[in-house]
N, C-alpha and C positions, 0 to 999 in steps of 0.2 A: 887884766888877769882872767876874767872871765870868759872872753875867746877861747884863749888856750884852755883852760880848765875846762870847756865843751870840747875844744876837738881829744883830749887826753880822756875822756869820756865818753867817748864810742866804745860800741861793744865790738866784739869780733867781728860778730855776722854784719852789724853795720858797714865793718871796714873792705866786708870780701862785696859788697854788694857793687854790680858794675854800671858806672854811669854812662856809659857810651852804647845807643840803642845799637848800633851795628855790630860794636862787642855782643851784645845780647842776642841779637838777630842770628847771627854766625854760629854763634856756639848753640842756639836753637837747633839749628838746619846739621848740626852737625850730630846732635844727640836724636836727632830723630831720625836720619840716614841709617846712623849705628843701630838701633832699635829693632829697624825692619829687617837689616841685615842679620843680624843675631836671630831672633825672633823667624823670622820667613825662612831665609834660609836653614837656621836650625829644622823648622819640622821636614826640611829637604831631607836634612842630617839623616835624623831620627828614621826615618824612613828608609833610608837609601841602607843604612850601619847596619841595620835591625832584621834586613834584606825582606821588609816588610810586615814583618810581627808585629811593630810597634808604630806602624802607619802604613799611608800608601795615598793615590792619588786624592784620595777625598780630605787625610788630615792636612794634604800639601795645598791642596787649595785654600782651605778654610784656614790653616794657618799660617800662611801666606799674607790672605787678606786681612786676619786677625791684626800680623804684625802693621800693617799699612796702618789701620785703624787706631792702634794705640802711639801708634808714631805722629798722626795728626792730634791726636788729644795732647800730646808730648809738645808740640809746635806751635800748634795752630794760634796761639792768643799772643803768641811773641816774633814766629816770623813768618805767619800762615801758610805755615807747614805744606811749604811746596814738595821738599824730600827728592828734589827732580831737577835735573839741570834746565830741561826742556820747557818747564813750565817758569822757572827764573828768565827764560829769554826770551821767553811774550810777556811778561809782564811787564819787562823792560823794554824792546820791541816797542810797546803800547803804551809808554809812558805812565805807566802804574806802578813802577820802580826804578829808582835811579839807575843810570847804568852804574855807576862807581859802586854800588854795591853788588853786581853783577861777578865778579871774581871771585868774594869772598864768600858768597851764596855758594857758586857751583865747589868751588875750593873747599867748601865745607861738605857739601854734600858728599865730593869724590872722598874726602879723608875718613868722613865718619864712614861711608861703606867699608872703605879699607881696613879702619878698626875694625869693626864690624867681623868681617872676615877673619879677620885676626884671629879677637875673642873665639868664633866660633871653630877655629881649628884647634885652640889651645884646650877648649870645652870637649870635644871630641877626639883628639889627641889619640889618646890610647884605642879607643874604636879606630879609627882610620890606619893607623899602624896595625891593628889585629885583622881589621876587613880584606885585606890582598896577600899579605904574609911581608906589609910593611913597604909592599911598592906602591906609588901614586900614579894611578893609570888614568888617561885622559879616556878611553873608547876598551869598549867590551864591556863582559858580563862585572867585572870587579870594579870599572869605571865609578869614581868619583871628584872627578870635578867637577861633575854637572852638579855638586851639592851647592857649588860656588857659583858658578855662571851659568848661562842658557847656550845650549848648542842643538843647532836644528838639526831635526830630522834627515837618517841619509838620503831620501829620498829628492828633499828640498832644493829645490833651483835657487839663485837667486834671486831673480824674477819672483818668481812665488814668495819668497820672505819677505821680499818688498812691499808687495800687496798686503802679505799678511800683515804687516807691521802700521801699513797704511788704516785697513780696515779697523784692528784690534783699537788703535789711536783714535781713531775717530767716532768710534764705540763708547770710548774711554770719557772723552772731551764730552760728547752730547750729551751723555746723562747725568756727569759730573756738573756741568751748568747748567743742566736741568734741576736738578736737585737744589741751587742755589738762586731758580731766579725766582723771583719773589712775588711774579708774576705767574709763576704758577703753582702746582698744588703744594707745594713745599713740604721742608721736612721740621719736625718740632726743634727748636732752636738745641745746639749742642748733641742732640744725634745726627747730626752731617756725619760725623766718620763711620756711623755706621749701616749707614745708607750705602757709603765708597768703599764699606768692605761688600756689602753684598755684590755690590759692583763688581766688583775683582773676580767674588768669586763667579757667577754667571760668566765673566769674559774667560776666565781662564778653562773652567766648565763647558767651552761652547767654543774658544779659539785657540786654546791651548798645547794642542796636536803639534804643529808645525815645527813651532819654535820656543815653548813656552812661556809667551807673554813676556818677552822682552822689552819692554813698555819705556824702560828707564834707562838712562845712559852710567848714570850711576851706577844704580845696581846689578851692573852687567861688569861692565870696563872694571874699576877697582876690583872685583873680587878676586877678578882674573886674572890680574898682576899680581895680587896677593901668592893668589895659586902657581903662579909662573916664577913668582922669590921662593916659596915657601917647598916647591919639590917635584911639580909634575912638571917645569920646564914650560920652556918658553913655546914646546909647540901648541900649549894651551892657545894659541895667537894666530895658528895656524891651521886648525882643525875646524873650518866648518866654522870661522868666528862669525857671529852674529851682530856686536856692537857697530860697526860701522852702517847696514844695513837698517837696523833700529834706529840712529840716529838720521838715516836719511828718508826713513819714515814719517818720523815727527818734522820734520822740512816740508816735504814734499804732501804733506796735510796740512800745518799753518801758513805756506807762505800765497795757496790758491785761493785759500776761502779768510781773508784776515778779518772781516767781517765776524766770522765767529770767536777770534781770538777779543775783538772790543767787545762783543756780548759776555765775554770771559772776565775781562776787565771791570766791566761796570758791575760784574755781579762781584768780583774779587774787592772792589770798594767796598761795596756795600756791605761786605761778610768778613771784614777786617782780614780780608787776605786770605783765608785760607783758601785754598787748591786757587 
């Protein structure tokens, strides 16, 4: 009688607690995708709606990085708050994460952007239907999808994005494992994110011109679909898209120097994962 009399004796909150660390892991990776998405993207929002009164490139950057920041403090102690597909496939890559957990990582990441987008179209709703007279234009002066995804510069070659994408990444990498190896001057323990926000904002501050730091396969790809269900159509896909280009960025910088990615790794042990 006593067994049952403990399990009829849980409390609620005992019962909703989940015992499966990759249950936990996933729905991590995916509340902290959501986050940045909402959050960074929103001060895109704000800015772009406001047609600049209530922001502009400086509140986009800092709140950009802001959202990055709060989204690793959201992650970091449960699934080290990668937020990044790119960075789930060196981990695993390098044997620092299973692959089988490899799907549900990026699968989380892509959804929660997607919510992410979501939320922030349903928050700004009324703004984006008042901003053009209720049309969703992908290019021109009333142009708002760029609130949702990154689309480069008319100027931009491909060529040039690629570079740029290269450079921006490995900007990204070096000082992000700088910041974590323990060998050198380090940061006080639980301000790492906001070390990787100052980060962001310096790169975005410094390489942001081209294509606007298209850094994530995530936070590019799902908004865009969102945006391409949600009303400005599918040529969001075909204007100048950037996500394929961004993702063979992150390639074509881990797969020459993998050296860097184990430097990545052994500092990623040692810091319970995060980045």
């Amino acid at each position: 009688m006593q067994p049952g009399k403990g399990r009829k004796g849980k409390s609620f909150k005992q019962r909703l607690v989940l015992k499966s660390s990759l249950a936990k892991e996933t729905i991590s990776e995916f509340l902290g995708t959501f986050v940045m998405i909402v959050l960074g993207c929103g001060s895109v929002a704000q800015a772009i709606l406001s047609r600049g009164l209530f922001g502009g490139i400086v509140t986009i950057n800092v709140g950009f990085a802001m959202a990055v920041v709060m989204a690793i403090y959201v992650t970091g102690g449960v699934s080290g708050g990668h937020i990044n597909p790119a960075v789930s496939f060196a981990m695993c890559l390098f044997g620092r994460m299973k692959w089988f957990k490899f799907p549900f990582y990026v699968g989380a990441q892509f959804l929660g952007a997607f919510v992410g987008a979501a939320t922030l179209f349903g928050v700004y709703y009324d703004g984006l239907m008042a901003f053009a007279g209720g049309k969703l234009l992908i290019v021109g002066e009333n142009a708002t999808a760029h609130i949702f995804a990154t689309y480069p510069a008319p100027y931009l070659s491909l060529t040039n994005a690629f570079a740029d994408q290269v450079v921006a990444t490995m900007f990204l990498l070096m000082v992000v494992f700088a910041i974590f190896d323990s060998r050198n001057l380090g940061v006080p323990r639980g301000l790492e994110p906001i070390a990787i926000g100052l980060l962001i904002i310096v790169i975005a501050s410094s390489l942001g011109l081209n294509s606007g730091c298209a850094m994530n396969p995530a936070r590019d790809l799902s908004p865009r679909l969102f945006t391409a269900l949600a009303g400005w159509g599918f040529e969001v896909f075909t204007t100048r898209i950037l996500c394929p280009v961004c993702i063979l960025g992150h390639l074509a910088l881990t797969n020459p120097f993998p050296g860097t990615w184990h430097l990545a790794a052994s500092i990623n042990e040692e810091t319970n994962g995060m980045w």
